[in-house]
C-alpha positions in Angstrom: 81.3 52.8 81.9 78.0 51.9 80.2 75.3 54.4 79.5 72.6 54.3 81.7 69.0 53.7 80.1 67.0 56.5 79.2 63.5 56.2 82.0 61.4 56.3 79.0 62.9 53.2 77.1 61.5 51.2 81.0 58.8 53.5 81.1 58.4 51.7 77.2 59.6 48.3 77.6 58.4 47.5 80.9 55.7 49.6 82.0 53.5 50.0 78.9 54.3 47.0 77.1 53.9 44.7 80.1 50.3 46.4 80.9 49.5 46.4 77.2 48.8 50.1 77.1 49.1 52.3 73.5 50.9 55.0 74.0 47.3 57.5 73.7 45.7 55.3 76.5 48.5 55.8 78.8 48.6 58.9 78.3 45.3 59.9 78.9 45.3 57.8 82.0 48.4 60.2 83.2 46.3 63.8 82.1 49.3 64.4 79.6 49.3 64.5 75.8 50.1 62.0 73.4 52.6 63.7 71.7 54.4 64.3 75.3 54.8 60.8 76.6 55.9 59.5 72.9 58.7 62.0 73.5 59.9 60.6 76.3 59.3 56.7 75.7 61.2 57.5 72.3 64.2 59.1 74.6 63.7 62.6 72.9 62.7 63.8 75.5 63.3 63.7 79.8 61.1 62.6 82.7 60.1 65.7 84.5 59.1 66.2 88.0 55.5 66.7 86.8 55.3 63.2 84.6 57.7 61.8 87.8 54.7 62.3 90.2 51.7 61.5 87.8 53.5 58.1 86.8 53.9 58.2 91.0 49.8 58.7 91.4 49.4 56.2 88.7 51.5 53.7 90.5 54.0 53.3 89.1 57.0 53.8 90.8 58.0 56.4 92.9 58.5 59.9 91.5 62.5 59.7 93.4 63.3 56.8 91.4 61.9 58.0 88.3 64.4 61.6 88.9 67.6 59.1 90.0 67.2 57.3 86.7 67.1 60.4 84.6 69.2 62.4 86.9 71.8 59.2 86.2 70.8 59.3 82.5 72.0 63.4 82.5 75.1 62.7 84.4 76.1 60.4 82.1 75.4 62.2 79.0 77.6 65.2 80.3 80.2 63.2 81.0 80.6 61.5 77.7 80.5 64.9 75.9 83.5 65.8 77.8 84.7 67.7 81.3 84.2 71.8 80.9 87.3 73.7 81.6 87.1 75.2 84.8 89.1 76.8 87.7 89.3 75.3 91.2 87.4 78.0 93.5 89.1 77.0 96.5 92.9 76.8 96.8 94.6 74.3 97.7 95.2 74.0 101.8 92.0 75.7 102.1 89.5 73.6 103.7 86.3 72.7 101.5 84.3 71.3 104.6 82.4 74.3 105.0 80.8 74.3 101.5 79.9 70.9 101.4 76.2 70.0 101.9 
C-alpha cells in the first residue's frame, strides 16, 4: 500500500505554489509564524487542528479534510513501523458490540 502524502507537501505544491504565495506571506495571511508553516510544508511537522481551521477561514479547504489527510498520513506511518504487541481485551465468544462506537 502506498504512503499517503504528507498535507503539507498539497498544502506546498498545490495551495501555495498555485496562488504564488512565499512561504512568510502565507503565513502571515494565516496569523502563524514562518518558521511554523515551513515545518509543515517541508513534512517535519503535522497539520494541527489550529492550522486545520485557519487554512479553513482562509479558504482553503475544510478543516475535516485537512485532519483525514493527516489523520491518514499517521495511520500509515504507524503501520509501516510495525503492529505493537498487544493482548485481545475481550475473549473470544464475548461479544464486542457493546464497545463499539
Amino acid at each position: 500500500m502506498k504512503n499517503p502524502v504528507h498535507p503539507g507537501a498539497i498544502l506546498r505544491e498545490d495551495v501555495l505554489a498555485e496562488l504564488g504565495l512565499s512561504v512568510g506571506e502565507a503565513a502571515e495571511r494565516l496569523g502563524i509564524s514562518r518558521v511554523t508553516l515551513s515545518r509543515v510544508i517541508h513534512e517535519h511537522a503535522r497539520i494541527s487542528p489550529n492550522l486545520a481551521l485557519r487554512l479553513e477561514a482562509a479558504g482553503v479547504g475544510t478543516a475535516r479534510v485537512w485532519l483525514a489527510m493527516q489523520t491518514a498520513r499517521d495511520l500509515a506511518d504507524e503501520r509501516a513501523a510495525g503492529t505493537p504487541k498487544v493482548r485481545k481485551l475481550v475473549s473470544i465468544g464475548t461479544s464486542a458490540r457493546a464497545l463499539s462506537v
